[in-house]
N, C-alpha and C positions, 0 to 999 in steps of 0.2 A: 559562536558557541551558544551563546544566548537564544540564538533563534533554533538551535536544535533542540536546545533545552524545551523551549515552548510548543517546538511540533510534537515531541513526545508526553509532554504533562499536560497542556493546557487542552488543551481539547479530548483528553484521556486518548491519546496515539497509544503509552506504551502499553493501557489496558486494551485496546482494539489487536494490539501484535502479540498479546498473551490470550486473548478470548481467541482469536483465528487459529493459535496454534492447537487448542485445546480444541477448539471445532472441527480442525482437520486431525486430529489424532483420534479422536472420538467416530470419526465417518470412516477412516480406516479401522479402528476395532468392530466397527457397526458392521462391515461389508466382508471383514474376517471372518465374524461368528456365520453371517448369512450364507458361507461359504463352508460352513465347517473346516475353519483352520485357527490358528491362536490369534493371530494377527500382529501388530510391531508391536517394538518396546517402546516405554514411556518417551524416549528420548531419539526417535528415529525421524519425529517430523521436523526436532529440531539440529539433525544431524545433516536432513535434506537442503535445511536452507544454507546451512554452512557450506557444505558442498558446492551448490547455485552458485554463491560466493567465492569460491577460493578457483572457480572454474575460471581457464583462460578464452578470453575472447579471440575470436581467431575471423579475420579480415579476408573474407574471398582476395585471389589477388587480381580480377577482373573488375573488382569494386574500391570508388574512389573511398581514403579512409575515415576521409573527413567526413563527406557523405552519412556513410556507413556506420559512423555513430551519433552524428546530429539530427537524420530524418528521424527514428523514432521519439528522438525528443518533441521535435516538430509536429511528428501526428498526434502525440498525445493530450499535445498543448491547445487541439481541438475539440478534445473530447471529455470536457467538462471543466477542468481545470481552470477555465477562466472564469466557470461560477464562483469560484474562491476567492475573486480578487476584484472590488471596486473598483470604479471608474478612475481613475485620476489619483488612486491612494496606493500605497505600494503596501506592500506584505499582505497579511491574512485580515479578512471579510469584518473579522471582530475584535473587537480589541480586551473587550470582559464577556461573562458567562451572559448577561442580560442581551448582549448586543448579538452574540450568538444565538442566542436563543431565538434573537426576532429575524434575524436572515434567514434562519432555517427555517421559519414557519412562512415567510414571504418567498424560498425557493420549492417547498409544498405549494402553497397555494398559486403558485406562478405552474407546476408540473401539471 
């Protein structure tokens, strides 16, 4: 619990998953007007992700199933995610705002 608590506060998560939703309801009204139509309501981008969610996953049946849900964990565990996590240290890169602050300016300068 603890550590969900911290993915969502400490590094402003639950502000990142309320500015995304606000960016993407905004790019839908933006590409509505551009279209001459009204565009969604206030509450249809967060209608979309619930949906996403409450969607059932469905297992080709020529695919093994275990497979079938641990490779994309697998590819994405390539593709940047282990910037996140020190050598030899478990959990997240930083442990206060100072120490985050200097990872992130050492993985810019590293880009």
């Amino acid at each position: 619990m603890r550590a969900l608590v911290n993915l969502l506060f400490f590094p402003g998560g639950l502000f990142l998953i309320v500015l995304a939703l606000t960016y993407e309801f905004l790019d839908r009204k933006l590409i509505a007007r551009f279209q001459n139509r009204i565009g969604p309501r206030w509450y249809q981008t967060v209608a979309d992700i619930v949906k996403l969610l409450i969607k059932e996953e469905i297992t080709p049946a020529t695919a093994h199933p275990t497979l079938f849900g641990v490779l994309p964990v697998v590819a994405m565990s390539g593709c940047g995610v282990s910037d996140l996590i020190e050598h030899g240290v478990q959990g997240l890169l930083a442990g206060n705002q100072a120490d985050l602050v200097q990872h992130l300016v050492r993985l810019i300068a590293d880009a």
